[in-house]
C-alpha positions in Angstrom: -50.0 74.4 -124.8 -47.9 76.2 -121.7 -46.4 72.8 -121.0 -45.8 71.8 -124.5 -43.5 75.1 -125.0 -41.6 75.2 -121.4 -40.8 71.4 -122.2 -39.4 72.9 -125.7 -37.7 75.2 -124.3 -35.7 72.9 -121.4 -34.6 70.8 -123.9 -33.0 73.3 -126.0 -31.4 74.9 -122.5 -30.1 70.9 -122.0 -28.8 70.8 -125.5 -26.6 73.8 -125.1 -25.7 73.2 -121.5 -24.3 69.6 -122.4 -23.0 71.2 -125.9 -20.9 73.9 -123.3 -20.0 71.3 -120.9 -18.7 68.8 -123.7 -16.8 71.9 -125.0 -14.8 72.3 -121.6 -14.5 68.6 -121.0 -16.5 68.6 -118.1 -18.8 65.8 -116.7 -21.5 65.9 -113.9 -20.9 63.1 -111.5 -22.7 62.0 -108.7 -21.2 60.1 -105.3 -22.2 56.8 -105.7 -21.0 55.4 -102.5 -17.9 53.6 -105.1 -14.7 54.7 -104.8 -12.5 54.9 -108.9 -9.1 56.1 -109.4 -10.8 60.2 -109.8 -12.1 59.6 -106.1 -10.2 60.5 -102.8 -8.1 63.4 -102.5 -8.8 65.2 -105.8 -12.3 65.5 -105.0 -11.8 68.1 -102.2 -9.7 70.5 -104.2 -13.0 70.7 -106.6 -15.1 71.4 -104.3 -16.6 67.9 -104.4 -17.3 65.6 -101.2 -14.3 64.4 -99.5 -14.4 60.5 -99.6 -11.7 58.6 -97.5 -11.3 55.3 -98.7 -10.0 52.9 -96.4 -8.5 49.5 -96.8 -8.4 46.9 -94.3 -7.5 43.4 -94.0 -11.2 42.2 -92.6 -14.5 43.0 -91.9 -15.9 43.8 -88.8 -17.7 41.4 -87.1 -19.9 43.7 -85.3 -21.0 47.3 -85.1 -22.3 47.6 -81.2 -18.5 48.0 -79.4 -20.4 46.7 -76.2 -20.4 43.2 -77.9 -17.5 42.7 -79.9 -13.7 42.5 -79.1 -11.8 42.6 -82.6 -10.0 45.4 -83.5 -11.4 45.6 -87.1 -14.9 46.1 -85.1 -13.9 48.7 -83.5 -11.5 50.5 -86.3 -15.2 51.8 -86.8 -17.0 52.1 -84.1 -14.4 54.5 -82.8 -15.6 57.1 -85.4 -19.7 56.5 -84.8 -19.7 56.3 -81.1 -18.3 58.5 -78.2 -16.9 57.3 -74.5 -17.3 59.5 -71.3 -13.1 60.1 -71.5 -11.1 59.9 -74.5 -7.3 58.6 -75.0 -5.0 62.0 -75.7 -4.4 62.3 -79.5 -0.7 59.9 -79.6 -1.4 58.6 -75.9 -3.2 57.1 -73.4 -3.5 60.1 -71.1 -7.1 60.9 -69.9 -9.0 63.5 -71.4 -12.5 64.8 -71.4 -14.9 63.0 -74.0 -18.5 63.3 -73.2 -17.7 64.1 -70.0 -16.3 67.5 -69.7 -15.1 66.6 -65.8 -14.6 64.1 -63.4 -14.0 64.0 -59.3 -13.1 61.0 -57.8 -13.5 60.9 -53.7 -10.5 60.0 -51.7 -11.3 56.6 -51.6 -11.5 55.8 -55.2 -15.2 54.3 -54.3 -17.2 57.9 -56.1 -16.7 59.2 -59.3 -19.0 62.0 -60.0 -18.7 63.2 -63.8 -20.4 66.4 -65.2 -21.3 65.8 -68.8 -21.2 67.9 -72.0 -24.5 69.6 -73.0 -26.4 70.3 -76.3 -25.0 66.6 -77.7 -27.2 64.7 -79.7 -26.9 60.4 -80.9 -27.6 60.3 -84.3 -31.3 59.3 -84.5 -32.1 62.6 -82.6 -32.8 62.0 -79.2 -30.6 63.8 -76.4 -27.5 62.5 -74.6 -27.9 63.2 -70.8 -27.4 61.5 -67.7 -30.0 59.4 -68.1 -28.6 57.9 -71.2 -25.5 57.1 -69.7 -27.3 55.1 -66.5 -29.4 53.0 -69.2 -25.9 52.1 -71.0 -24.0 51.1 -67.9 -27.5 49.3 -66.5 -27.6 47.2 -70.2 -23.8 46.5 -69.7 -24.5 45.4 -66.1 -27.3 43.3 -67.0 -26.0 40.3 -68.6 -22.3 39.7 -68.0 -22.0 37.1 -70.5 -23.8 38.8 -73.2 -20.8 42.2 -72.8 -17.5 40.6 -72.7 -15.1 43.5 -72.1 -17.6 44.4 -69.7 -17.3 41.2 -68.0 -13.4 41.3 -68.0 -13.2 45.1 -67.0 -15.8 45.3 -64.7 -16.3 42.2 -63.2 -13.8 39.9 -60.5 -14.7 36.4 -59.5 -18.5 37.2 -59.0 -18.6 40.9 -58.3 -19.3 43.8 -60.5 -17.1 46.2 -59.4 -19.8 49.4 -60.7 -21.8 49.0 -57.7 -24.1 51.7 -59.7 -25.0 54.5 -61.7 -27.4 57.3 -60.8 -28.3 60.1 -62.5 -28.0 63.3 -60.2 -29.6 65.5 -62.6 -29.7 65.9 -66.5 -25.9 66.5 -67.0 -24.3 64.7 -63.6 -24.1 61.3 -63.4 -22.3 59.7 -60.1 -20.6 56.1 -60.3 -20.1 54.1 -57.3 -17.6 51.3 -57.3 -17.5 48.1 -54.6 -13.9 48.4 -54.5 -10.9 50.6 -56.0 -10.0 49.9 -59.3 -6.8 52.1 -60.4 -7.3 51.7 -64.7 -11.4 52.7 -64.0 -10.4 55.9 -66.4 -8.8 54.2 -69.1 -11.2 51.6 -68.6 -14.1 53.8 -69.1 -12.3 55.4 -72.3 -11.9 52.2 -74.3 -14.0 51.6 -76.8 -16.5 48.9 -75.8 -17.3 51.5 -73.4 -18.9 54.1 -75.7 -22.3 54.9 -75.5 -25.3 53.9 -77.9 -28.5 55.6 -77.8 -31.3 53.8 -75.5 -33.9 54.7 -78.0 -32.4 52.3 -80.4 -31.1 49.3 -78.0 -34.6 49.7 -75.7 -36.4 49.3 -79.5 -34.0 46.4 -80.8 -31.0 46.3 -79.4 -29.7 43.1 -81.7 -30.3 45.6 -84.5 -27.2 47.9 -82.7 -25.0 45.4 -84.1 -25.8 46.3 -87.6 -27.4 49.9 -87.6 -25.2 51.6 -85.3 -26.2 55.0 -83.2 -23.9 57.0 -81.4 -23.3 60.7 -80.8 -19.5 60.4 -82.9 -18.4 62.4 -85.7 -19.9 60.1 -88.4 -23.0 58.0 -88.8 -23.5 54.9 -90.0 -24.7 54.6 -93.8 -24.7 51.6 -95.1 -22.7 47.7 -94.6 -22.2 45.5 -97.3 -20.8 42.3 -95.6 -17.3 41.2 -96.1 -17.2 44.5 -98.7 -17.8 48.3 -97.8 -19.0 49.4 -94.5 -20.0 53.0 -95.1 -20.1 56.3 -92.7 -21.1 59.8 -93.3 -20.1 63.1 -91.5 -22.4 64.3 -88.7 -23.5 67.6 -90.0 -24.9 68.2 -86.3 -22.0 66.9 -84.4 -21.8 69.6 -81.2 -17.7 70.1 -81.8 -17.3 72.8 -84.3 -14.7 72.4 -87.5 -15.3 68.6 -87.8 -15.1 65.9 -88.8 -13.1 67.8 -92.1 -14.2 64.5 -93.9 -17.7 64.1 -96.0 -18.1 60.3 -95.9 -15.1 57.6 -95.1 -15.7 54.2 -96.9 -13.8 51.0 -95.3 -12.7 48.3 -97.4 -12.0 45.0 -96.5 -9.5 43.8 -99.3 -8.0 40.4 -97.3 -5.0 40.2 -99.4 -1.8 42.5 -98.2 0.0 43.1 -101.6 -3.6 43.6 -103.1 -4.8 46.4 -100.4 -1.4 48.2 -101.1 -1.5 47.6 -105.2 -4.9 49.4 -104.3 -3.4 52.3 -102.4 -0.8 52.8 -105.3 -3.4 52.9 -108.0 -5.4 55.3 -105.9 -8.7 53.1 -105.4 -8.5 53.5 -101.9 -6.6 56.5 -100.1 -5.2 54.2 -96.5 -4.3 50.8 -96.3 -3.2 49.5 -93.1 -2.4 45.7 -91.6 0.3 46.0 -94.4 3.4 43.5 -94.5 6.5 44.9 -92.6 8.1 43.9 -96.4 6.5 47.0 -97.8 8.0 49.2 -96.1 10.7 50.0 -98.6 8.2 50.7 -101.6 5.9 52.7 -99.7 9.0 54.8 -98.6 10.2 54.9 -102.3 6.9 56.1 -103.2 6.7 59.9 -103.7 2.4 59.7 -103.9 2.6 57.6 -101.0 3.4 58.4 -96.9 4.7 55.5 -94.2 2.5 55.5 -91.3 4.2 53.9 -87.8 1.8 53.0 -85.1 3.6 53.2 -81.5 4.0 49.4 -80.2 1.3 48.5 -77.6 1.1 44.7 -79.0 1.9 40.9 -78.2 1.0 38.5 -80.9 1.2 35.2 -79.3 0.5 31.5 -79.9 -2.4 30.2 -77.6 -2.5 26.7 -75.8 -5.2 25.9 -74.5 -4.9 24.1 -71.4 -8.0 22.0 -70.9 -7.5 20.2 -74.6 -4.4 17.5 -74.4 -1.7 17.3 -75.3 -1.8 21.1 -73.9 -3.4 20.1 -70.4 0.3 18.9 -69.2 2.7 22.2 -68.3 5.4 20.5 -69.9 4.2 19.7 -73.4 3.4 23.4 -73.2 6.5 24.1 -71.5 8.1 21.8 -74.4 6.7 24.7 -77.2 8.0 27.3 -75.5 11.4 26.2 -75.9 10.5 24.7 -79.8 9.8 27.8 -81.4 12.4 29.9 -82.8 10.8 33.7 -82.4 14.1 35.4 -83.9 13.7 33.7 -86.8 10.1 34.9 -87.1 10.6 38.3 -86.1 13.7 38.0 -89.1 11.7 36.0 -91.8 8.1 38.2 -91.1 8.5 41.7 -89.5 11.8 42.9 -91.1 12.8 44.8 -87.9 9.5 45.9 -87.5 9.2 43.9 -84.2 11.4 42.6 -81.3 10.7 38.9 -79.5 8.4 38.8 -76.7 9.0 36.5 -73.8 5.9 38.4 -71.0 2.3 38.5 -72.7 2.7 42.1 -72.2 4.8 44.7 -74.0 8.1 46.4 -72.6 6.4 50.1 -72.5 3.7 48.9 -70.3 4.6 49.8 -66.8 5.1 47.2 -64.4 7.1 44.9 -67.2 9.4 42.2 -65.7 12.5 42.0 -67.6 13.9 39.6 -65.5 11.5 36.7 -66.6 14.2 34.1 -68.5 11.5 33.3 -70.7 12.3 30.2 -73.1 15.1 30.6 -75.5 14.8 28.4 -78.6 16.1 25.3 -78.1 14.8 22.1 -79.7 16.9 19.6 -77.3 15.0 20.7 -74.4 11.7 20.6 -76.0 12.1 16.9 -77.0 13.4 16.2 -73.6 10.3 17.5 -71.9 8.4 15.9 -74.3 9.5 12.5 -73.3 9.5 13.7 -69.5 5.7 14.2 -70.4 4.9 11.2 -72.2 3.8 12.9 -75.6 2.0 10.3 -77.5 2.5 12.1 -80.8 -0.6 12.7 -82.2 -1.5 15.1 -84.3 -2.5 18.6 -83.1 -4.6 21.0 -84.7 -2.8 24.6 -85.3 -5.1 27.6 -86.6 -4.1 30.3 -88.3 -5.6 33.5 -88.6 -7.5 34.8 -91.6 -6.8 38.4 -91.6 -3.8 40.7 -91.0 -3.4 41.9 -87.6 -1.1 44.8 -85.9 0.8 42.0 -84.0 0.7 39.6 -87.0 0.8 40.6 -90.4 0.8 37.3 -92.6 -0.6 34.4 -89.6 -0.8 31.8 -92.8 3.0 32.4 -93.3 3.8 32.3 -89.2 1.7 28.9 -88.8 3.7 27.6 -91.7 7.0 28.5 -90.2 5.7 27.1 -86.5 4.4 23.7 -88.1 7.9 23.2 -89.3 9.3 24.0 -85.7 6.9 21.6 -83.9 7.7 19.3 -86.5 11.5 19.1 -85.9 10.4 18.0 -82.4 8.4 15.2 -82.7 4.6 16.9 -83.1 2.9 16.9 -85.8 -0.2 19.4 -86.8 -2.4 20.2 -89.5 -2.8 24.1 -90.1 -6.7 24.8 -89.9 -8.3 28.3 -90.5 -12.0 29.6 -90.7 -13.5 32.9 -91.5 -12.4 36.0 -89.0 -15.7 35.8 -86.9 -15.9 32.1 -86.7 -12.8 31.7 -86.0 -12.9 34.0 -82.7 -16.1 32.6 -81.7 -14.9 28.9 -81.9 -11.6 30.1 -80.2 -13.6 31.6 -77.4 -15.2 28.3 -76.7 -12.2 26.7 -76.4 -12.6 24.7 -79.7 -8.9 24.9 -80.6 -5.9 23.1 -80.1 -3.2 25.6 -80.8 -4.3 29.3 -82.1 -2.6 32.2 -83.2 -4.1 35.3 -82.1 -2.7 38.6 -80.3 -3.8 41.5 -78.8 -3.4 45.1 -78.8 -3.2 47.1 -75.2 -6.5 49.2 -75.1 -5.8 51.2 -72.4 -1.7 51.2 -71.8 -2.2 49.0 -68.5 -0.7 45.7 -67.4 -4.8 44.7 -66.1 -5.7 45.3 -69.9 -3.4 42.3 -71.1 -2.8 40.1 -68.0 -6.1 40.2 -66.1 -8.0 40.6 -69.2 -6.3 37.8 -71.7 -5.2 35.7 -68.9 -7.0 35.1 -65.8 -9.9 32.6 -64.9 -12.7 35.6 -64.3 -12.5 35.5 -68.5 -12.9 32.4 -69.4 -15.4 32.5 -72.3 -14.5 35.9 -73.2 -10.8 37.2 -73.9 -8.8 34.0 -71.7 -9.3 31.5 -74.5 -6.7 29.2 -73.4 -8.8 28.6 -70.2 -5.5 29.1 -68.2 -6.6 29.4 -64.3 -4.2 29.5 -61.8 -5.6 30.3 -58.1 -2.0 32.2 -57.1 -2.3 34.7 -60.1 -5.7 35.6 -59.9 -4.9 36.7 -56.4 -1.8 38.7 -57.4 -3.9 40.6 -60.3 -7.2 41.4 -58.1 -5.0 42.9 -55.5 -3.1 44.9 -58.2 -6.5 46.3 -59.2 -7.2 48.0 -56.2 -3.5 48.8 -55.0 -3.7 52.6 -55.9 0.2 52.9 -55.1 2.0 52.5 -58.5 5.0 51.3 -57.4 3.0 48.5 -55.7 1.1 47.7 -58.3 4.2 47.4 -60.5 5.9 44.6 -58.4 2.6 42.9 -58.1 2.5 42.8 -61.4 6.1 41.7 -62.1 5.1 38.4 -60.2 2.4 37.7 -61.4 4.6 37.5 -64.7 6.5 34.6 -63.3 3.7 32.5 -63.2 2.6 33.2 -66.2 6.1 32.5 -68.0 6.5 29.0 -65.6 3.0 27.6 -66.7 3.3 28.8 -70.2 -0.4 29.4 -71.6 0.9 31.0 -74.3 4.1 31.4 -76.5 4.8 34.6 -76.5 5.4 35.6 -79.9 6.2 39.1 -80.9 5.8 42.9 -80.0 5.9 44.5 -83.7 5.3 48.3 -85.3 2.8 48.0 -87.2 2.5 49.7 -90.4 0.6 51.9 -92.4 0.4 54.2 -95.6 -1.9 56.8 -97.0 -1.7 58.6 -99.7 0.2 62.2 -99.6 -3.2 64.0 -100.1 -4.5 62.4 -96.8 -3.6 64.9 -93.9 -3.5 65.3 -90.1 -4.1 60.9 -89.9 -2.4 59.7 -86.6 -2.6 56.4 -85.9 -2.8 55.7 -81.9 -1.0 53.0 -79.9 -4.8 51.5 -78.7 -5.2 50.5 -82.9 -8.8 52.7 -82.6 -7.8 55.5 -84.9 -10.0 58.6 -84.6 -11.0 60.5 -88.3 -12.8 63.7 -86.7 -9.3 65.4 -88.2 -8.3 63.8 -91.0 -8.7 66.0 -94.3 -7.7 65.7 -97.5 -5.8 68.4 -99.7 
């Protein structure tokens, strides 16, 4: 009878609550984990969760940094996962991160680094020296298996971590074989951050898609090729942040859609956006221009062990057939200047003098005969998603293809979905591949040594370039501690990359993004791994 009358009595409270509410115009919604044109920035001015929607022109391909080496992998990882020393906020300068100190010893051979304390990974379990040894042990384990590891950490066939040791819960002490003058900034990028050992000891294949750091967000939830979702870490040990309740990325593949998105307020960031948009975002008064500071070299790949690309002068040959002002002009709209190094001018230790290839189509048919081009067909891929260093690579192949053509090769533009197309270029599957990088530390090691000598092979060298002279110059400039030193080494090793021509070097561009005026405090940092623990919305 009780029941009967307390039932009677909350519908009649529900009747005149929803008659109030309907009277004010009010609604009761819940976050669904979707994002409508209400969601975003109003939200926080109602007291409501603050939801970050964020468009980007792919998915990720993994969610464990130590595996991957895309950028739209670790767009997220940055925010779930922590390294012992971070970037500064617009730089590359080296400041603490988990680590709250470092000493090296005068030989560059110690590093002993006192930790922060009271930090937590997300499933619970406490970050201490010990976790760090068991990440750098897993990393250490299977070279193959941890590619930046392997191209880091690793020349000719030794691992330049000698080891790890845990001095007590909050000291851990590195010791290295030889010198290595980027070990910092190796250390802060971010397939160095570190996971929790409870979840790679229990299934570490599982890291790749349920992700545990100790960042400023944890992982939700990852709808493939849709929505990868992450939440704020209500226990994170930095006070004040992360401002944002939950950021949502978006992979929307099309540029014009992901910025028709932005302006209709479905999403609140869109980046990889055409160089083309610039002028409507500026025009824009909901809308703010994002620059990110040029650390890039989109490029065209050859890779030498597949003909015709296995004679210098065929390369040599494409070099000279391109015509790179006219891409910059037709794709970039000022946004980007020509490269001739694989590196970018603000990396120290640039050669300017390097002639580089100008574009001249004579020459190229000239080598071509000189090299006894048989003419057949080549395969040329483009890439399937926006990048910093290339914004549209269907329109850039197209452009290409017509430049090759006018000299006597013909090729057939090929593409494949963003993860299989990496993998297959990785294995040398490719004739001719579009592809770029951007710097992830601000050192000339992070783009020559890493993208092109013969220590990675199978990892981030997927033209399969080895040349016995360079790999001599960029080991030495490893462990050459004097900068100036290091510089000319450096600068040489830049001729020999320009004479054999692996690549063509295509552009160094600005890339671009926008936000809406509501999004605050977003800084987008030269390594392309933006950090949210700051973001807020008005």
């Amino acid at each position: 009878m009780k029941k009967k009358k307390l039932w009677t009595l909350g519908v009649m409270l529900i009747l005149v609550l929803s008659t109030i509410l309907a009277a004010c115009g009010g609604s009761d919604t819940k976050d669904t984990g979707s994002k409508d044109t209400s969601t975003g920035g109003d939200t926080a001015s109602s007291g409501e969760p603050k939801i970050l929607v964020y468009g980007r022109g792919g998915d990720s391909v993994a969610l464990d940094p130590a595996v991957v080496t895309d950028g739209e992998s670790f767009t997220v990882t940055a925010n779930i996962y922590e390294t012992l020393v971070n970037f500064g906020e617009k730089d590359v300068s080296i400041q603490p991160g988990l680590a709250k100190s470092w000493e090296p010893s005068e030989d560059g051979l110690t590093y002993t680094f006192k930790l922060q304390e009271g930090v937590k990974f997300h499933d619970g379990t406490d970050f201490n020296a010990e976790a760090v040894v068991k990440n750098i042990e897993r990393w250490k384990s299977d070279t193959d298996k941890y590619p930046y590891f392997s191209s880091q950490f690793v020349v000719g066939d030794k691992q330049v971590i000698e080891s790890v040791t845990a001095e007590d819960d909050y000291t851990v002490v590195f010791k290295l074989s030889q010198p290595q003058a980027p070990f910092l900034k190796n250390l802060a990028m971010s397939p160095f951050a570190i996971a929790s050992p409870t979840a790679f000891e229990a299934n570490e294949e599982g890291l790749s898609t349920n992700p545990v750091g100790t960042g400023p967000f944890k992982f939700v939830s990852w709808v493939r090729n849709d929505a990868i979702t992450i939440e704020k870490n209500s226990d994170y040990y930095i006070d004040g942040v992360p401002k944002l309740d939950k950021v949502i990325y978006r992979s929307i593949p099309d540029n014009s859609a992901r910025l028709n998105d932005l302006t209709a307020g479905n999403i609140d960031i869109a980046d990889g956006l055409s160089p083309s948009d610039k002028a409507s975002i500026e025009s824009n008064a909901q809308l703010q221009l994002i620059e990110r500071p040029s650390m890039n070299v989109g490029y065209l790949g050859l890779t030498v062990t597949r003909p015709p690309f296995d004679n210098v002068k065929v390369r040599q040959a494409v070099n000279y057939a391109i015509d790179k002002q006219a891409l910059v002009d037709a794709f970039f709209e000022g946004l980007a200047e020509p490269a001739k190094n694989p590196m970018p001018p603000v990396i120290a230790g640039y050669n300017d003098e390097v002639e580089g290839y100008e574009y001249n189509p004579e020459k190229a048919k000239s080598l071509l005969a000189e090299a006894g081009y048989d003419g057949k067909e080549i395969e040329l891929w483009a890439m399937p998603v926006p990048r910093p260093y290339m914004p549209d690579g269907k329109k850039v192949a197209e452009a290409i293809q017509k430049n090759l053509e006018d000299v006597g090769i013909k090729s057939k533009i090929v593409s494949f979905e963003w993860a299989t197309y990496l993998e297959k270029a990785q294995n040398g599957e490719a004739d001719a591949f579009l592809l770029g990088w951007t710097g992830d530390n601000g050192d000339a090691d992070n783009f020559l040594y890493t993208l092109l000598d013969a220590d990675n092979i199978g990892s981030n060298n997927y033209t399969f370039y080895d040349n016995k002279e360079l790999h001599k110059l960029l080991v030495a400039a490893q462990t050459e501690i004097d900068e100036d030193k290091r510089n000319e080494l450096y600068k040489q090793a830049q001729e020999i990359i320009s004479k054999d021509a692996p690549w063509v070097p295509l552009a160094h561009s600005i890339p671009i993004l926008a936000a809406n005026k509501k999004v605050t405090n977003y800084i987008a940092h030269p390594t392309g791994s933006d950090r949210l623990d700051a973001v807020d919305m008005q």
